[in-house]
N, C-alpha and C positions, 0 to 999 in steps of 0.2 A: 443236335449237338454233334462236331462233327470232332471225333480223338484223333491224335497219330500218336505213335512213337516214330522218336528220331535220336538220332545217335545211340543206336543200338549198339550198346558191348555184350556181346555174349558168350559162355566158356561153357562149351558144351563136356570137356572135362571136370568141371566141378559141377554139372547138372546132374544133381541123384535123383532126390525124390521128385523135386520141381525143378524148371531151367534156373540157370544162374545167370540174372544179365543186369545190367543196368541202363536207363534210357530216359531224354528228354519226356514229356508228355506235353504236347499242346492241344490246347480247346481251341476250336472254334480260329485257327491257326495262329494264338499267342501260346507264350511258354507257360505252362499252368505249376511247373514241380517236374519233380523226379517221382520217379519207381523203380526199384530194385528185388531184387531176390537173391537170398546168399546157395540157391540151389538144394538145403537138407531140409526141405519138405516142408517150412512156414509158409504163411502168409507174403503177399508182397509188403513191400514197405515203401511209404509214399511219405514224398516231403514236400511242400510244409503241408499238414494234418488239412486243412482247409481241400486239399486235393481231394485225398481218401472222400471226402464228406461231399463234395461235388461229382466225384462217380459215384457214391453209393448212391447220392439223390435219384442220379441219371439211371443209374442200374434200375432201381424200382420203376422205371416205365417203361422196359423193356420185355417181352417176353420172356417166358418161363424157358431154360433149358430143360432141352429132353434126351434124356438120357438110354443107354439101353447096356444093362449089367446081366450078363448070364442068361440072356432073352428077357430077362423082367424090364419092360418099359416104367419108366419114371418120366416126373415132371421137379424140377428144383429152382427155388424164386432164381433168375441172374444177381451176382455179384460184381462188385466193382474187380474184383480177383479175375471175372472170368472174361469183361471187355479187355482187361490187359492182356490175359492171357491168347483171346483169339487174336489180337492183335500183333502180339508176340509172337505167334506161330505161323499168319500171315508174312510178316516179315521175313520168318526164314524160309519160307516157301517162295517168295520171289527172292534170297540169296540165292537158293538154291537152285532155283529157274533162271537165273541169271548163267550160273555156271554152267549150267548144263545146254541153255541156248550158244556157246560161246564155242564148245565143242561138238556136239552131237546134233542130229536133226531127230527133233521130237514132234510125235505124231499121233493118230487116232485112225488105229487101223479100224479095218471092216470089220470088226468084231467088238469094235467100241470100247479095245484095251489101249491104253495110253504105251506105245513104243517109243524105243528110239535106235538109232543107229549107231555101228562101232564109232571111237572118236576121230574125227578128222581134221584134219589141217585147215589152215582160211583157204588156200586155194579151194580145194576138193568142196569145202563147204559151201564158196561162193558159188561153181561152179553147180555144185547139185540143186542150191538154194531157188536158179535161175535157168534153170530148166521146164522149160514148158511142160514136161512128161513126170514133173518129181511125185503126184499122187497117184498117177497109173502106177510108176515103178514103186512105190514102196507099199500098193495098196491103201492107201492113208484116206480118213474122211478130211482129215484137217490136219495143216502143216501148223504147228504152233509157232516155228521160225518165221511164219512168213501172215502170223496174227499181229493184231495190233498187243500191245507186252501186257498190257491189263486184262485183254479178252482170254490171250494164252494161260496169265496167271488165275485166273476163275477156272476156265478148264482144269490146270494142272493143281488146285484144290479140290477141283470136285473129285478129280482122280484120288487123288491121295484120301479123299475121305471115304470114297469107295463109293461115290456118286457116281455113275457113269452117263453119265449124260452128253454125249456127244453132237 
């Protein structure tokens, strides 16, 4: 079963306990319902009811999330809450990679930490972009400007979850 969200609103001012967004969800790429969240720490909320009850199905044959609190490893069945939610947070990690490919040249230095450069102009960008020399000069294992967007977007998750896997 293949989810997305699309038409993602999201107000990361009103995100307290949980984010605050609201967003298409399509199965299988028809339109299945909405999911929202008012941001003060409930459940999502899914329209029409038949949605909920078609991820929860789906949720139960997924692996078990695992967790790690205070160093105590755990295991917790998945929830329909939690496909949205990585889903959800996928989303704004390529908004966010979006923006940041647009100004900066982001990288994987030889230390296997996710870098980037001051912000540059489109000249200066294009010019560094197409440089034969741009991984010698910036020490980089990999230029994410210059990955295919989905290869750079895996990478810049596994960064941010503190995967480093270069």
């Amino acid at each position: 079963m293949k989810i997305e969200l699309k038409n993602v609103k999201y107000a990361e001012f009103a995100s307290h306990e949980t984010h605050c967004f609201e967003a298409s969800v399509y199965i299988d790429g028809k339109r299945a319902g909405n999911v929202s969240n008012d941001g003060r720490g409930g459940c999502n909320d899914y329209h029409p009811h038949e949605l909920a009850l078609t991820l929860a199905e789906h949720a139960k044959t997924l692996p078990k999330q695992k967790w790690n609190l205070d160093g105590k490893k755990f295991e917790i069945e998945t929830t329909l809450d939690h496909i949205i939610d990585e889903l959800l947070i996928d989303y704004l990690h390529a908004k966010d990679l979006k923006r940041s490919l647009s100004k900066r040249i982001l990288f994987v230095g030889t230390d296997g930490q996710l870098k980037e450069t001051i912000g540059l102009d489109k000249t200066k960008m294009a010019a560094a972009l197409t440089s034969p020399t741009i991984t010698e000069k910036l020490k980089a294992q990999k230029v994410l400007n210059l990955m295919p967007f989905n290869e750079a977007l895996s990478l810049y998750i596994n960064h941010a979850k503190g995967e480093n896997h270069a």
